[in-house]
C-alpha positions as CSV (number, residue, x, y, z in Angstrom):
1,X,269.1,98.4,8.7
2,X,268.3,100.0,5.6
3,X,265.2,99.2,3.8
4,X,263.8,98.1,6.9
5,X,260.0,100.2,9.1
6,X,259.7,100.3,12.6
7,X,257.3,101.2,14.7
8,X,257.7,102.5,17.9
9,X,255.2,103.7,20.8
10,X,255.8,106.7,23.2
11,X,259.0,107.5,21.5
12,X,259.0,111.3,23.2
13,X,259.7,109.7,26.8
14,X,262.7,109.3,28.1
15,X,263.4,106.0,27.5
16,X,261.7,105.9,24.4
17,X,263.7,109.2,22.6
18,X,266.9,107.2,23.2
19,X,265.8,104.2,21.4
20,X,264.1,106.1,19.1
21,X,267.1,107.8,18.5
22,X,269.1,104.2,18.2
23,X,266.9,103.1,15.4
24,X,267.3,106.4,13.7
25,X,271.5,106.1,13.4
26,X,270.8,102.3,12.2
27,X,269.4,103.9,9.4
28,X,265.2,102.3,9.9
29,X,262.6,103.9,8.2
30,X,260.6,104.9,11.5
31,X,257.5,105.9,12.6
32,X,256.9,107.5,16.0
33,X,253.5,106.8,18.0
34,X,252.1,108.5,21.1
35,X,249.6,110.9,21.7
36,X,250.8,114.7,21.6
37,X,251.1,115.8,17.8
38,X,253.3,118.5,19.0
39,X,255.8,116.5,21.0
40,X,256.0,114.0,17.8
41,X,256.9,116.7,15.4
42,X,259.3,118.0,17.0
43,X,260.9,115.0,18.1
44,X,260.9,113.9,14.2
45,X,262.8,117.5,13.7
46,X,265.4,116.8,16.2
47,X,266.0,113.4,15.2
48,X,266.2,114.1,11.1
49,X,268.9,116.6,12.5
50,X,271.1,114.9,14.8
51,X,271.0,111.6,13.0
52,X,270.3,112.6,9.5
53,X,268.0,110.0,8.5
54,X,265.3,111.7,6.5
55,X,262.9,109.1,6.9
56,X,261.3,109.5,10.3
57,X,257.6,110.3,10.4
58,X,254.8,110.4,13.1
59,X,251.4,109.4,13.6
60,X,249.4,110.6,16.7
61,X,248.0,107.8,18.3
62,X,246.0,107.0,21.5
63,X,247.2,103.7,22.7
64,X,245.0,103.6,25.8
65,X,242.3,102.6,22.8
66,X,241.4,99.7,20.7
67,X,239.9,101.8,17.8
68,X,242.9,104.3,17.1
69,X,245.0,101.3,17.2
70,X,242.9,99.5,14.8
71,X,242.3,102.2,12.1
72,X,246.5,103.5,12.8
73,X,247.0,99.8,11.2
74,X,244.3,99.8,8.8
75,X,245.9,102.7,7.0
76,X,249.3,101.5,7.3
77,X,250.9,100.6,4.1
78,X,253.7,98.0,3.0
79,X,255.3,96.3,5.5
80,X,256.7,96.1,9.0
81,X,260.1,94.6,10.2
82,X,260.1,96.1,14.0
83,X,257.4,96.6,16.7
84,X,258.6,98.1,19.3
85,X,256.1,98.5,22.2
86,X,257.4,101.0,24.4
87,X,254.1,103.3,25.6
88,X,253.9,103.6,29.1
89,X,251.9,105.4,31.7
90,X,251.5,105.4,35.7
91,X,249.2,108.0,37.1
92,X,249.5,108.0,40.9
93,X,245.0,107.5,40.8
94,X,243.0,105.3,39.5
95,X,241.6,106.9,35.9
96,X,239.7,105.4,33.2
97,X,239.6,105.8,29.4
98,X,237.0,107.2,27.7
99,X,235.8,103.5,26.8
100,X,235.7,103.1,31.0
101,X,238.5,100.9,31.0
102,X,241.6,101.7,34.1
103,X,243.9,103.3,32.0
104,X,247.4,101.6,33.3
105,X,245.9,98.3,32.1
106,X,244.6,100.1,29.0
107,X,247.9,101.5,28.2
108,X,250.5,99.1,29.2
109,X,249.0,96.0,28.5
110,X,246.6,96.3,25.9
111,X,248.1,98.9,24.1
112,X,250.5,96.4,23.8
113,X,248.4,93.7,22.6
114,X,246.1,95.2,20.5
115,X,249.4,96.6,18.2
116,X,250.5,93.0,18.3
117,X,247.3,92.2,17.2
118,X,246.6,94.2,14.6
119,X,249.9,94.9,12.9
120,X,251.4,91.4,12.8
121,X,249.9,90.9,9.7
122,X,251.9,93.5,8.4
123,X,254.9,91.7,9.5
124,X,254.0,88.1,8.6
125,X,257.1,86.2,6.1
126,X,259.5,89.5,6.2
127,X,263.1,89.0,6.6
128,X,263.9,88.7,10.8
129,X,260.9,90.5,12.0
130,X,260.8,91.2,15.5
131,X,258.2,92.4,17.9
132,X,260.1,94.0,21.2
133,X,257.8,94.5,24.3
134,X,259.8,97.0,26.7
135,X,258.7,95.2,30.2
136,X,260.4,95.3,33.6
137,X,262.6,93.5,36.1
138,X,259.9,95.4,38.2
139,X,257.1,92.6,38.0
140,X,254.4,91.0,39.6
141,X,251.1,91.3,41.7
142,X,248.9,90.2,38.6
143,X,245.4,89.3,39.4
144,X,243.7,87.7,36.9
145,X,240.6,88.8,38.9
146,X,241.2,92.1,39.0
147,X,243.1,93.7,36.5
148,X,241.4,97.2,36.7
149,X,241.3,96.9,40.3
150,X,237.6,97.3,40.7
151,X,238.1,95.4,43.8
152,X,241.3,96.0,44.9
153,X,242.4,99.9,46.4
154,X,244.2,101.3,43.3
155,X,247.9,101.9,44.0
156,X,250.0,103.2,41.3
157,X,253.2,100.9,42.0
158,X,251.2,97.7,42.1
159,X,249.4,98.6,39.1
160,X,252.4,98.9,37.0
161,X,254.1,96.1,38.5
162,X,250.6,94.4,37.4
163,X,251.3,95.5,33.4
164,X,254.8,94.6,33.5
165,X,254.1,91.4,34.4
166,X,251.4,91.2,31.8
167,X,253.8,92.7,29.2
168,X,256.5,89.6,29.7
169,X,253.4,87.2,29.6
170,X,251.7,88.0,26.5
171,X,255.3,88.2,25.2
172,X,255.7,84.4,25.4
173,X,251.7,84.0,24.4
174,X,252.7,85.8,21.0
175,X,255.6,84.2,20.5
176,X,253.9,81.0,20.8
177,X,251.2,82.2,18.3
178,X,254.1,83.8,15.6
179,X,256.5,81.7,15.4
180,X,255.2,79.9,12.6
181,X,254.5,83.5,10.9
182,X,258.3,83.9,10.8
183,X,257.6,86.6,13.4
184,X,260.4,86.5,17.1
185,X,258.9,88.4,20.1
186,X,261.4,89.3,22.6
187,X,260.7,91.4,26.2
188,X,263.2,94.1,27.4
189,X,263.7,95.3,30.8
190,X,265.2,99.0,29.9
191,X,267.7,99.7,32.9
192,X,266.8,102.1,35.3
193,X,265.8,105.6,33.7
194,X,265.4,108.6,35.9
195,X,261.9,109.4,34.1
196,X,258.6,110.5,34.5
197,X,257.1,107.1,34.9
198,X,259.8,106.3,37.6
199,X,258.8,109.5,39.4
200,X,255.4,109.0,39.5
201,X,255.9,105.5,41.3
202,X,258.0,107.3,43.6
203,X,262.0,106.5,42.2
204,X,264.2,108.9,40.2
205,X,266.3,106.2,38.6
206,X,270.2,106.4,38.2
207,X,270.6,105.3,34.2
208,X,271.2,107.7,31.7
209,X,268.3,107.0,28.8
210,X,271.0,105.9,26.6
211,X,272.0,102.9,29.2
212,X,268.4,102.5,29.3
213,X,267.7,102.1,25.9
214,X,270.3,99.5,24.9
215,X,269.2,96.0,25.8
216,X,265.5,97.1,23.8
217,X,268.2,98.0,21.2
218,X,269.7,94.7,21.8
219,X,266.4,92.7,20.9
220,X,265.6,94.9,18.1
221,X,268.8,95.1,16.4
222,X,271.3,92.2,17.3
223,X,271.9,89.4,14.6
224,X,272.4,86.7,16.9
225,X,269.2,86.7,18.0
226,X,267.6,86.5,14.4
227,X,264.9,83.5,15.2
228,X,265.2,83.7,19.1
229,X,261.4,84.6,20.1
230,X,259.8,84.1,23.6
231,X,262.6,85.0,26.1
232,X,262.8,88.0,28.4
233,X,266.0,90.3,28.4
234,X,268.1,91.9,31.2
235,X,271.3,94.0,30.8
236,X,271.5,92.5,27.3
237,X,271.6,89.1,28.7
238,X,268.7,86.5,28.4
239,X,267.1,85.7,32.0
240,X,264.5,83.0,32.7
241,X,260.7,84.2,33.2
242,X,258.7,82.5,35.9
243,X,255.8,84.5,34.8
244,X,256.2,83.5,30.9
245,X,256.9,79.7,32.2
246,X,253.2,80.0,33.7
247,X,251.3,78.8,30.4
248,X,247.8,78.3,32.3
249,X,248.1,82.1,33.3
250,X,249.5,83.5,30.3
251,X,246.7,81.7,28.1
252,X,244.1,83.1,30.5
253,X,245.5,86.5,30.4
254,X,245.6,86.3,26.6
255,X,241.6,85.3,26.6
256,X,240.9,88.1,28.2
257,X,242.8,90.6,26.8
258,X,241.1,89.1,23.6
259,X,238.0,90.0,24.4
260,X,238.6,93.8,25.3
C-alpha cells in the first residue's frame, strides 16, 4: 500500500485506533481526523512507534460541521486513494451543533456525506480508490420526517440506529453517483467493540477492536474487491441491504442531506 493517502475520521476511538493502526502496518500515507488535537498527536506518536511508518499526520477536524469539513478539503493537497468514514458519536440527550443542527445526525450522517462530498474530487481517476463508510448491523428507525427528532422524543439508541441506517443508504447513493469517477464505495459493519459509543447506548460489546476493525480493513484493503462499489459488509462477507435496495428513500435522503 505504499504510495498510497488515506483519510480516516475518529481514528482515537476504539474501533478507529485499530484500523488506524491496520492502515499504518500496510504502509498508507495516513491522515488522522477527529476533534481533540491532543488525542491526535499522540496517537500519531504511538503509531509512528509501534508500526514504524513515518508518514502519519493529523488534522483536527469537527465533523459535526459542514465548514471545517469544507476548508480541511480545500487545503488538502495531491490526491486521495482511501476514505474511511469512521466518526461516530451517541450522547445519551438530544444536543445540537453550534449551527443548531441534532448532533448524532450531524456527526454520523453528514459528517459522512459532506467528506464524500467534498473530497471525491480528490479521489476521481486514481488507481482503486475506495470510499469505506463504517455502518452497522444495528440499523433502522429512519424517518425521513424527522431526522433531528424535532418531533419525535430523542432516544439515543434510535438515533444511532437512525445514522447507521443513513450511513448504508447514502453508501449505495454515492456509489451510484462514483462509479463512473472510477471511485467504489463499500459500508462496514465493525463487529461488536466494547467502546464508548456501545456504552452510551447501553452495551459493552464482546470484540476486541482488532476483530472489530477487520472487515473495514477488509473493504479498504482487499484486492478482490478492486471495482466492487455499492454493497454492505458483515464479518468480511458481502450481505444484502434492504435499506440500500430502497432507491426512492435513499434518493430522498441524499436531497436532503444535500441541502444541509
Amino acid at each position: 500500500m505504499k504510495n498510497r493517502t488515506a483519510i480516516l475520521t475518529g481514528a482515537y476511538g476504539a474501533i478507529g485506533k485499530a484500523i488506524a493502526e491496520g492502515l499504518a502496518e500496510r504502509g498508507f500515507q495516513l491522515v488522522l481526523v477527529g476533534r481533540d488535537e491532543k488525542e491526535l498527536k499522540d496517537l500519531v506518536l504511538e503509531l509512528s512507534r509501534s508500526t514504524g511508518n513515518e508518514y502519519i499526520s493529523h488534522r483536527a477536524v469537527d465533523l459535526s460541521r459542514k465548514k471545517e469539513i469544507e476548508a480541511f478539503s480545500q487545503s488538502w493537497k495531491g490526491p486521495l486513494h482511501l476514505l474511511m468514514n469512521n466518526a461516530v458519536t451517541a450522547p445519551e440527550n438530544r444536543e445540537e451543533t453550534p449551527d443548531g443542527v441534532e448532533l448524532q445526525f450531524a456527526t454520523n450522517v453528514l459528517g459522512y456525506f459532506w467528506m464524500m462530498e467534498f473530497f471525491h474530487p480528490h479521489m476521481e481517476n486514481q488507481e482503486d480508490a475506495r470510499i469505506v463508510n463504517v455502518a452497522s448491523y444495528w440499523a433502522g428507525d429512519l424517518d425521513l420526517d424527522d431526522l433531528e427528532f424535532k418531533k419525535r422524543p430523542y432516544d439515543n439508541d434510535t438515533a444511532y440506529r437512525q445514522s447507521k441506517q443513513a450511513d448504508r443508504m447514502l453508501t449505495a447513493a454515492f456509489a451510484r453517483r462514483l462509479k463512473s469517477r472510477s471511485i467504489a464505495v463499500l459500508a462496514a459493519h465493525p463487529g461488536d467493540v466494547n467502546s464508548k459509543v456501545s456504552r452510551s447506548l447501553g452495551y459493552g460489546g464482546w470484540e476486541p477492536p482488532e476483530k472489530g476493525a477487520e472487515t473495514p480493513l477488509f473493504c479498504a484493503t482487499n484486492p478482490a474487491l478492486k471495482d466492487v462499489t455499492g454493497k454492505y459488509f458483515e464479518h468480511k462477507q458481502e450481505k444484502s441491504c434492504r435499506f440500500a435496495a430502497d432507491e426512492k428513500a435513499v434518493e430522498r435522503l441524499y436531497e436532503i442531506c444535500s441541502k444541509c
